[in-house]
C-alpha positions as CSV (number, residue, x, y, z in Angstrom):
1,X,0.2,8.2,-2.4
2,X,4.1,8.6,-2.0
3,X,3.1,12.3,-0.7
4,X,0.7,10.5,1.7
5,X,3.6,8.4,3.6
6,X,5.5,11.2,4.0
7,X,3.4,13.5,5.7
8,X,4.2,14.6,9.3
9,X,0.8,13.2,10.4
10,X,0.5,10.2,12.4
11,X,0.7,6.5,10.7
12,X,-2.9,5.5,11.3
13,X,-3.8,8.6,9.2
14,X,-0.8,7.5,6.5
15,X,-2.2,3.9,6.0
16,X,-5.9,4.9,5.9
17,X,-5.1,7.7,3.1
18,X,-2.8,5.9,1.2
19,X,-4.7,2.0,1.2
20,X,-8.0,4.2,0.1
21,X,-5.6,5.7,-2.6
22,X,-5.0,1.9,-3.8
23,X,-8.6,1.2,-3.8
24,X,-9.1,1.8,-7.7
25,X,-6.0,0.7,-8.9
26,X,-6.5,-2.1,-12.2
27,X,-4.1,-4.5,-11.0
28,X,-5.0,-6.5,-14.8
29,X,-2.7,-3.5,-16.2
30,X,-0.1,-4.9,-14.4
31,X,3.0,-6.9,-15.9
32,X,3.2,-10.3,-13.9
33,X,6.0,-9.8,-12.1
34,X,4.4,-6.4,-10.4
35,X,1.2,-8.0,-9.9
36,X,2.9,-11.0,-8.0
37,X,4.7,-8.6,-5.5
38,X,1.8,-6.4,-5.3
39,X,0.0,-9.4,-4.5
40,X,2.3,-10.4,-1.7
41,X,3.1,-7.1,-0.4
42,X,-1.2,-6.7,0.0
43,X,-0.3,-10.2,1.8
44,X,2.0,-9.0,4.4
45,X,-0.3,-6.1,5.4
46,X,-3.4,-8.3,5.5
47,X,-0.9,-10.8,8.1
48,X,-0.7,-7.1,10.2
49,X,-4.1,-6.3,10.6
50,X,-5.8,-9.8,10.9
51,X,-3.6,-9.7,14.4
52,X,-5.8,-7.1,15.5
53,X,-9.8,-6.9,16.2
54,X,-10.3,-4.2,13.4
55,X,-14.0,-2.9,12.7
56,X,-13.5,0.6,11.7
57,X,-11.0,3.2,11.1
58,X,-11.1,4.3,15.4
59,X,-9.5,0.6,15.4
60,X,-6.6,1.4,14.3
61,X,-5.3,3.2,17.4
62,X,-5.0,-0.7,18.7
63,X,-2.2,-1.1,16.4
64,X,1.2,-1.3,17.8
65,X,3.5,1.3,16.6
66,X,6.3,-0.9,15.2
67,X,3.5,-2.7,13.3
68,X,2.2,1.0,12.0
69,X,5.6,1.3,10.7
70,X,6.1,-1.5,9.2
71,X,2.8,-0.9,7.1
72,X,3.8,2.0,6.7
73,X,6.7,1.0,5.2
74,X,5.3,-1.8,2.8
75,X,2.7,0.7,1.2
76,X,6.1,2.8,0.6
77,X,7.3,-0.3,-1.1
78,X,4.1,-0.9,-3.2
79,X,4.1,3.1,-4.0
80,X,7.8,2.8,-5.3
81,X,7.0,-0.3,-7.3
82,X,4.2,1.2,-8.8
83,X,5.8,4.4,-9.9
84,X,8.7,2.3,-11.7
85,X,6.3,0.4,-13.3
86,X,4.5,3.4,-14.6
87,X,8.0,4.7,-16.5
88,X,8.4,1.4,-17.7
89,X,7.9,0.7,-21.6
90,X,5.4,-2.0,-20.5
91,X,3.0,0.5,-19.1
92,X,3.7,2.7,-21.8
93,X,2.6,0.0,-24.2
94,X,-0.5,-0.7,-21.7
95,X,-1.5,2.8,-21.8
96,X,-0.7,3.5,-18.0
């Protein structure tokens, strides 16, 4: 995913990759802590969109660009807490 927000494409193309990425992910693996800011960071985005009348991916050229960013930025977040997490000994006990 982290590969994903770092591509030279454009930040509608970022967020739609890298939220489908997140798709499958078993957030009951998760150590509480994780899951909780997972939670909220999920949260923040949802506040985003639910500003804008989105229906299907075309939508989200109606997005403004500091609010692309910003989601942008959050998944960043949520890919970086993530990959901690998966070093930790807590995954490692979890099987991650």
């Amino acid at each position: 995913m982290e590969k994903i927000l770092l591509k030279d494409i454009p930040n509608k193309d970022k967020i739609i990759s890298a939220s489908q990425r997140l798709s499958g992910l078993e957030l009951h693996k998760l150590s509480v802590p994780i899951k909780r800011k997972f939670k909220q960071e999920l949260s923040h985005l949802n506040s985003i969109i639910t500003q804008y009348p989105i229906k299907t991916f075309d939508d989200y050229e109606l997005i403004s660009i500091a609010h692309l960013q910003e989601m942008v930025d959050t998944l960043m977040r949520i890919c970086q807490r993530l990959k901690k997490f998966s070093c930790s000994n807590y995954a490692l006990i979890r099987g991650l």
